[in-house]
C-alpha positions as a LaTeX table, in Angstrom:
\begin{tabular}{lrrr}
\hline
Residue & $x$ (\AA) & $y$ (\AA) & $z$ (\AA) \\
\hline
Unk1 & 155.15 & $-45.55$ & 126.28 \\
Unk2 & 152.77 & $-46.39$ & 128.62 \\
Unk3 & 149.21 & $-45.04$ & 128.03 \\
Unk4 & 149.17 & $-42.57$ & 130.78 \\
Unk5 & 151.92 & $-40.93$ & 129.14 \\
Unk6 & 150.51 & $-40.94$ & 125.79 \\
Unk7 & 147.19 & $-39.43$ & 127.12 \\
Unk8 & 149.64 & $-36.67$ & 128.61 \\
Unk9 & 151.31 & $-35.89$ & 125.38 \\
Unk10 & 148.33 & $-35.67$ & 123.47 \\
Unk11 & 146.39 & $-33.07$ & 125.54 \\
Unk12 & 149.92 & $-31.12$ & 125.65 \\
Unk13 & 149.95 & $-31.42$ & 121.63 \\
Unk14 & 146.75 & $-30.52$ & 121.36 \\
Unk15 & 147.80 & $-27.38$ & 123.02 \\
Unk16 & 150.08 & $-26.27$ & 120.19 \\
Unk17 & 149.63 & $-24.11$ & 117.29 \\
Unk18 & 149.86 & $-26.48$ & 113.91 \\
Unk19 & 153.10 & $-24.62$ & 113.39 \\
Unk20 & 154.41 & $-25.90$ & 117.06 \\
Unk21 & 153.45 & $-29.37$ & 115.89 \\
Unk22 & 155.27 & $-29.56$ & 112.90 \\
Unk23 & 158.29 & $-28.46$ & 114.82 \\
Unk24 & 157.93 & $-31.05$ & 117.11 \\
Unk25 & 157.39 & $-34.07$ & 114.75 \\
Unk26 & 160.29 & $-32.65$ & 112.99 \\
Unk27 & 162.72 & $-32.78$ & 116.39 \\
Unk28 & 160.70 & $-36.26$ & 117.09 \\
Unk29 & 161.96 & $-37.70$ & 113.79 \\
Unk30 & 165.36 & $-35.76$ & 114.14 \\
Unk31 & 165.57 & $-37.34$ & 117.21 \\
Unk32 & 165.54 & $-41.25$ & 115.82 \\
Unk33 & 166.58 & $-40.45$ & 111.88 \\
Unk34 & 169.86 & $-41.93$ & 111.52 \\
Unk35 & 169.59 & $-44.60$ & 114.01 \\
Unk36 & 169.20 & $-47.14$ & 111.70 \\
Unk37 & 171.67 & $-48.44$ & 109.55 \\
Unk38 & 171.59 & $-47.15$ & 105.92 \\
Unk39 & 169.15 & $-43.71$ & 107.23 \\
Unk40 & 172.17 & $-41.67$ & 106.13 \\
Unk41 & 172.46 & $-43.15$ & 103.01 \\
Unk42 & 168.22 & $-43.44$ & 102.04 \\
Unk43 & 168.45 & $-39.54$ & 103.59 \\
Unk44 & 170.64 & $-38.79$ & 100.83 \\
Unk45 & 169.03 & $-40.40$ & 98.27 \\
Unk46 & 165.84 & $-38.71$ & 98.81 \\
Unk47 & 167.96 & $-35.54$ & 98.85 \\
Unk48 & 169.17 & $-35.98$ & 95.15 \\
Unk49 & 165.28 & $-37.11$ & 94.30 \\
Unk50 & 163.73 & $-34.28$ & 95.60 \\
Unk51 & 166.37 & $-31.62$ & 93.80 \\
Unk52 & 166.22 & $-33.50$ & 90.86 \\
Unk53 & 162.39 & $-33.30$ & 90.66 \\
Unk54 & 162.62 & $-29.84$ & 91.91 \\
Unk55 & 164.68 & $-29.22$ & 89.19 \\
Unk56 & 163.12 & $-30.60$ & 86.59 \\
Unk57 & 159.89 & $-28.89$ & 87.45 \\
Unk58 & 161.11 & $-25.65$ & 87.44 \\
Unk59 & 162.53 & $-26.14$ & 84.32 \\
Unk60 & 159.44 & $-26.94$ & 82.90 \\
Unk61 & 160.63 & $-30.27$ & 81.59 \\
Unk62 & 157.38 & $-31.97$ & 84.02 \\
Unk63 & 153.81 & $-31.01$ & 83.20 \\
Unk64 & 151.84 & $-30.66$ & 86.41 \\
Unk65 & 148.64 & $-31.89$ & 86.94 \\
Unk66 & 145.87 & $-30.16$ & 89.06 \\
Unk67 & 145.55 & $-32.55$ & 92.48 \\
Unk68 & 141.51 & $-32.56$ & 91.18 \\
Unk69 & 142.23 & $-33.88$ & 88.43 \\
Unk70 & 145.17 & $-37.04$ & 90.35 \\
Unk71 & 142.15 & $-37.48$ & 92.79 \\
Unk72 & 139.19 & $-37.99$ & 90.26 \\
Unk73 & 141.21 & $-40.55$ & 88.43 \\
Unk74 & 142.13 & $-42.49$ & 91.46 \\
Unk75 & 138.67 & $-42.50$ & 92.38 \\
Unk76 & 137.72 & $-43.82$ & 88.79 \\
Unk77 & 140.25 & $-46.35$ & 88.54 \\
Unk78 & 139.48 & $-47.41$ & 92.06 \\
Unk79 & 135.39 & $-47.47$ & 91.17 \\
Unk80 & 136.67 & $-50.09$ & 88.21 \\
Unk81 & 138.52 & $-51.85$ & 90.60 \\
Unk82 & 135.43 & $-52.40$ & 92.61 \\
Unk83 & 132.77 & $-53.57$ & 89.87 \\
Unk84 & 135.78 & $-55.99$ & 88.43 \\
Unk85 & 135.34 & $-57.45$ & 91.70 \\
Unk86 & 131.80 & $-57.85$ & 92.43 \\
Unk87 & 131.60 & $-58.63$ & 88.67 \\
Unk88 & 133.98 & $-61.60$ & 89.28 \\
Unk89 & 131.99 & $-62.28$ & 92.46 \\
Unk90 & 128.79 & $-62.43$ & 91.17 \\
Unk91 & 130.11 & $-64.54$ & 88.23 \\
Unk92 & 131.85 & $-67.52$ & 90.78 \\
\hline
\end{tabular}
C-alpha cells in the first residue's frame, strides 16, 4: 500500500462513525481470515473457547473480577518488576 493510499484511507476512516469502523475492520479481516492454512481450524477453536467460557460464566462456575481491580495488580506486579531490576542493577 503505498503511502498515498494509506493517507487516503485514513482521512476516509476518519470520516466514519465508530460503529462504521468496526464494520469495516470486520469485512477487512473477513476479507483475509481463512487465507492461511489452519485459519479454519484456529477459527474453530476459538469458537469452542469462547462458548465454553461463555458458558461457564453464566453458570456461575467463574468468579469475575472488577477490570480495577486486573489493572491495579498488573500495575503492582509490574512496579515489582521494576525495583527487582534496578535493585539488581544497582547491586552489579
Amino acid at each position: 500500500m503505498t503511502v498515498a493510499l494509506k493517507k487516503q484511507a485514513s482521512v476516509l476512516i476518519a470520516k466514519l462513525k465508530p460503529s462504521q469502523r468496526i464494520e469495516l475492520a470486520d469485512l477487512l479481516y473477513t476479507s483475509v481470515s481463512g487465507s492461511h492454512p489452519g485459519d479454519q481450524d484456529l477459527d474453530a477453536a476459538w469458537e469452542k473457547e469462547i462458548d465454553w467460557r461463555l458458558d461457564e460464566y453464566e453458570s456461575g462456575k467463574v468468579k469475575t473480577i472488577p477490570a480495577t481491580e486486573v489493572h491495579s495488580q498488573i500495575r503492582r506486579r509490574l512496579n515489582e518488576i521494576k525495583a527487582r531490576r534496578v535493585s539488581a542493577r544497582s547491586a552489579a
